[in-house]
C-alpha positions in Angstrom: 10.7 2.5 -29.5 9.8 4.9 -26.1 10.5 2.8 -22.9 7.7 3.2 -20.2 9.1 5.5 -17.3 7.6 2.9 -14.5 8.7 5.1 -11.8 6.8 7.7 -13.2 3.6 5.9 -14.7 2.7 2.8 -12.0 2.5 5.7 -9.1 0.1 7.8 -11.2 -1.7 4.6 -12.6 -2.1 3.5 -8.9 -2.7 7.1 -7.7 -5.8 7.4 -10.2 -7.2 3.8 -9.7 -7.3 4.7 -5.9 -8.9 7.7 -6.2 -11.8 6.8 -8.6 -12.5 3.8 -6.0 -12.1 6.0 -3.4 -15.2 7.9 -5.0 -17.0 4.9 -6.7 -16.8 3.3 -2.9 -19.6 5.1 -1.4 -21.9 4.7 -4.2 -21.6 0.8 -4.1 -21.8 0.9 -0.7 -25.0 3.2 -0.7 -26.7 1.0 -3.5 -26.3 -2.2 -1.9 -27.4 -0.9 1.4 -30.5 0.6 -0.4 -31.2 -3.4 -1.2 -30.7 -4.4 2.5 -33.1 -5.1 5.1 -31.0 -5.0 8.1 -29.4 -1.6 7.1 -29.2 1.0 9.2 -27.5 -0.6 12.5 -23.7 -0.4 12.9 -23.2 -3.8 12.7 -24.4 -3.4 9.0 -22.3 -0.8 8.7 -18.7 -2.1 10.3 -19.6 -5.6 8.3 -20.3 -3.8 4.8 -18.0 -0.7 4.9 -15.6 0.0 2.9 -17.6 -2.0 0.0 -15.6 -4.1 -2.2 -14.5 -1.7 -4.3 -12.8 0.0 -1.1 -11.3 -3.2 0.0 -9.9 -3.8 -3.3 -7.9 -0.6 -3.5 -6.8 -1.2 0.2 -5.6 -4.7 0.1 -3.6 -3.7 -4.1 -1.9 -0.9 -1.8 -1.7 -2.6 1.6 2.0 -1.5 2.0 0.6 2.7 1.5 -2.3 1.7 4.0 1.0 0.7 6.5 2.8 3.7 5.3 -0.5 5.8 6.1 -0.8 3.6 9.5 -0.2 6.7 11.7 -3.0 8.7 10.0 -5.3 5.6 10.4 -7.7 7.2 13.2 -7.5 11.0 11.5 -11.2 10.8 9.7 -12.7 14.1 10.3 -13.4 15.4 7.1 -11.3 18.0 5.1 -13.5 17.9 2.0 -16.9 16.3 1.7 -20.0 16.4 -1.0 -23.0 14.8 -0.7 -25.5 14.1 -3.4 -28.3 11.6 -3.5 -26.1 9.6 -5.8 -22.5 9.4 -4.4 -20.9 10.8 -0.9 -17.2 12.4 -1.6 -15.5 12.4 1.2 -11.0 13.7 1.8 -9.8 13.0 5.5 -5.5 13.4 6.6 -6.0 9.3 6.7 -7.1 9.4 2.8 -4.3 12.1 1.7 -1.8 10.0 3.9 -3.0 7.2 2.0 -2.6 8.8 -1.5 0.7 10.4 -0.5 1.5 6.6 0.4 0.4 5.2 -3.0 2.5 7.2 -4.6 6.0 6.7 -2.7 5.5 3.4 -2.6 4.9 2.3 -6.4 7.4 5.2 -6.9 9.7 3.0 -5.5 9.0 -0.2 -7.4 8.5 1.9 -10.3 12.0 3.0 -10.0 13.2 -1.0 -9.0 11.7 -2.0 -12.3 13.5 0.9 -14.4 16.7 0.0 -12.7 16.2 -3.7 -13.5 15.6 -2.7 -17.3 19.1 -1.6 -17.4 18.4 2.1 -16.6 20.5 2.0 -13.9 21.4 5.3 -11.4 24.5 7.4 -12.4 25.3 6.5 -8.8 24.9 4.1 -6.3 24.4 4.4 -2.2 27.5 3.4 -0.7 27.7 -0.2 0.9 26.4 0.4 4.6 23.6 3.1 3.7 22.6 0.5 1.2 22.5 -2.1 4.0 21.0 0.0 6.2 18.1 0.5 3.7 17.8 -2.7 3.5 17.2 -3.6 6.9 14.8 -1.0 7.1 12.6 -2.8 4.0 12.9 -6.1 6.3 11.3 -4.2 9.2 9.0 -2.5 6.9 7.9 -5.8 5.5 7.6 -7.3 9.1 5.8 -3.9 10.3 2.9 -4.6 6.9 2.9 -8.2 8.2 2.0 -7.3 11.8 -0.6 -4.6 10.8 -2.1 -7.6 8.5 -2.4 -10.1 11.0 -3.9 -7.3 13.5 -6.5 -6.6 10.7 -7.0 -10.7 9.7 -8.1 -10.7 13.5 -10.7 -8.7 13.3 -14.2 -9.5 13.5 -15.2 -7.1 10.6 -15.6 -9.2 7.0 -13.8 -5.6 5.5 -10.8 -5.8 7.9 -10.1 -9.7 7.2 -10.5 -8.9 3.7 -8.2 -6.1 3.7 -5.7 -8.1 6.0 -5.8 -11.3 3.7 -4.2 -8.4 1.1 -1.8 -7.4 3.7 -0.3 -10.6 4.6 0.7 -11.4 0.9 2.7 -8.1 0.3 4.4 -8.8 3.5 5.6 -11.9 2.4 6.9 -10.5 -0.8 8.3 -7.8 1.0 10.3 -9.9 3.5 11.0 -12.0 0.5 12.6 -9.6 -1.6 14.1 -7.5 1.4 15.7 -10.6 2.4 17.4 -11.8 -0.7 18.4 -8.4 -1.3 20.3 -7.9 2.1 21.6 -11.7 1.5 22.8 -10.7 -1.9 24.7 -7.3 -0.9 26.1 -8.6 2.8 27.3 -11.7 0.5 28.9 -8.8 -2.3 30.6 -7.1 0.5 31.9 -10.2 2.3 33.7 -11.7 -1.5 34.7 -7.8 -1.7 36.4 -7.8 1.8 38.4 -11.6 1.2 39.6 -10.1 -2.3 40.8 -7.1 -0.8 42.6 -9.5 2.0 
C-alpha cells in the first residue's frame, strides 16, 4: 500500500482550498449584499467583507496570514476580472498569502511524514535545532500578538479571523515549547553521560 506524501499533498490541498475561496469569496459577498438594505456604506462593507467563506480560509491558515503579515497593506491589484457574477481579484498580499500556505503546511506536512517513521537521512545539529526552535516559540507568540490585535477590532471579519488566530497560536507555543523542552532536556542527559 502507497503512503500519502503529506509534505507534498496537505500544501497543495490547502493551496487549492484557498484559492477556490479566494474566488468563491466575492460572489458570496456580492449575493448577500444584493439582499441587503443597508448596502452600499463602508460600514457594510468593513462589517461584511471578507464573507464567510474568506474568513474561513483566513482563520484554517492564520499562521500563512502571519507569515504574509508584511504584505498585509499591498492590495493594489496585479490581476483582476470582473463579471456580473464573480469579481477575481490577485494583490502581493494574496500571493504572499498563497506563498505562505504553502511553506507552512509544507512544514507540518513534512512533521507528519517524519512522525510516520520517514525520517530525514540527516538531522540539524543540536544548537541550529534549538535555534529553530526558539524561532517557532517566537513565531507562535508573533501569530498570537497579530490575533489579539485582530480579536480587538471593531470589524465582525477581523474578530472572526482573530478568534482563528489565537487557537493556532496556542498550538504553536504548545508544540514549540515541548519541543525545545524535549531537545534542551536530550542535550542536557547527553552532556551528564559524556561527564
Amino acid at each position: 500500500m502507497k503512503h500519502t506524501h503529506w509534505k507534498w499533498s496537505l500544501p497543495a490541498v490547502q493551496l487549492a482550498l484557498a484559492m477556490a475561496c479566494h474566488i468563491y469569496e466575492p460572489h458570496e459577498y456580492r449575493a448577500k449584499a444584493d439582499r441587503d438594505p443597508a448596502f452600499g456604506t463602508m460600514q457594510y462593507a468593513f462589517q461584511n467583507s471578507p464573507a464567510m467563506s474568506g474568513r474561513i480560509s483566513k482563520g484554517i491558515n492564520f499562521p500563512a496570514l502571519t507569515l504574509d503579515y508584511p504584505l498585509r497593506d499591498e492590495g493594489v491589484a496585479v490581476y483582476e476580472h470582473n463579471s456580473d457574477y464573480n469579481v477575481v481579484r490577485i494583490a502581493p498580499k494574496d500571493i504572499g498569502f498563497f506563498f505562505g500556505i504553502v511553506v507552512f503546511w509544507h512544514w507540518v506536512g513534512r512533521n507528519l511524514d517524519r512522525s510516520r517513521g520517514r525520517r530525514p537521512t540527516h538531522g540539524w545539529p543540536r544548537p541550529a535545532a534549538i535555534g529553530g526552535l526558539i524561532c517557532g516559540v517566537v513565531f507562535g507568540g508573533l501569530t498570537g500578538a497579530y490575533a489579539v490585535h485582530l480579536m480587538a477590532s471593531k470589524w465582525r471579519p477581523e474578530r472572526h479571523i482573530g478568534a482563528f488566530g489565537i487557537i493556532w497560536s496556542i498550538a504553536l507555543l504548545i508544540y514549540f515549547g515541548w519541543r525545545l523542552a524535549q531537545r534542551t532536556a536530550d542535550s542536557s542527559t547527553t552532556s551528564a553521560i559524556g561527564r
